[in-house]
C-alpha positions as CSV (number, residue, x, y, z in Angstrom):
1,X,-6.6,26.1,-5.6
2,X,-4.6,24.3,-7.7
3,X,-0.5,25.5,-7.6
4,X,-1.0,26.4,-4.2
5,X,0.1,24.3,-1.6
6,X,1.2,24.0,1.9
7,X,4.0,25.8,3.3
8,X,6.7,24.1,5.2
9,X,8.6,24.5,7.7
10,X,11.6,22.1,8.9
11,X,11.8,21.1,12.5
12,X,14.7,18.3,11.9
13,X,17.0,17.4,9.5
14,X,19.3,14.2,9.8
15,X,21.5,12.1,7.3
16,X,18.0,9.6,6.7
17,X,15.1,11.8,8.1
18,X,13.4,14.7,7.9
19,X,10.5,16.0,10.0
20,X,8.5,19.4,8.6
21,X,5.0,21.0,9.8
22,X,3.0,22.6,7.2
23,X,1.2,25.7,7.4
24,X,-2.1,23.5,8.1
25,X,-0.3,22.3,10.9
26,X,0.4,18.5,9.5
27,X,3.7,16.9,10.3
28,X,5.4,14.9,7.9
29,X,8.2,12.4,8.9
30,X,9.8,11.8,6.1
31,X,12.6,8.9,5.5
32,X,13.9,8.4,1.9
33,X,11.1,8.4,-0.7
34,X,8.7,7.6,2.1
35,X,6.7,10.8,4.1
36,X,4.1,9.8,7.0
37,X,2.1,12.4,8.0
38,X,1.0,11.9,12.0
39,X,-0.5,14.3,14.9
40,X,1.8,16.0,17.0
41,X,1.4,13.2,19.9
42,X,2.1,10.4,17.4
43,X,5.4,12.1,16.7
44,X,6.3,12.3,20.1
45,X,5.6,9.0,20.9
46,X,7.5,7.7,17.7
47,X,9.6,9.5,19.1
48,X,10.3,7.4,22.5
49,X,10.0,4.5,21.0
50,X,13.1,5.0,18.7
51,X,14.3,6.4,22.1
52,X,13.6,3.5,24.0
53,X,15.4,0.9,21.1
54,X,18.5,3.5,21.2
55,X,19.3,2.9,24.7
56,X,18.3,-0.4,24.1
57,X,21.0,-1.1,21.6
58,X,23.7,0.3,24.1
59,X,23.6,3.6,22.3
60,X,25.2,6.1,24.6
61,X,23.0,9.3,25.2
62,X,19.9,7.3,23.7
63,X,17.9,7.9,26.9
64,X,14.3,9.0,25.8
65,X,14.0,11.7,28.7
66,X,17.3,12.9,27.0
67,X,16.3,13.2,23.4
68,X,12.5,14.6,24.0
69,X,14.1,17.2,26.9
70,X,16.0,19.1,24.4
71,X,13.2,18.7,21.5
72,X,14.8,16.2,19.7
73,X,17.6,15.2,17.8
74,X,19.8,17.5,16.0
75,X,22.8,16.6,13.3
């Protein structure tokens, strides 16, 4: 029905992304003007990939066990 859309709820917020699930159980990463909707275990795995690069880069705390333990990041 047109007007009606999904309701969202925010899981994350940082200073350059945003991840929210909808009512119809989507998630939507969203950084700046661009949103990607994915399935729960592409999130995840985005997830330790980003992870993985972090600890990578020498950034401390960046271990992916670290960041998916405690449900991800918060700001």
């Amino acid at each position: 029905m047109l007007g009606q859309g999904c309701g969202k709820t925010v899981l994350a917020r940082g200073p350059c992304a945003e991840v929210t699930r909808c009512t119809c159980g989507h998630l939507h990463l969203a950084m700046g003007p661009v949103t990607i909707r994915v399935e729960e275990d592409v999130l995840r795995a985005i997830g330790l990939t980003l992870a993985e690069a972090l600890q990578r880069l020498g950034a401390p705390g960046a271990s992916p066990e670290g960041v998916l333990a405690s449900g991800g990041w918060e700001q």
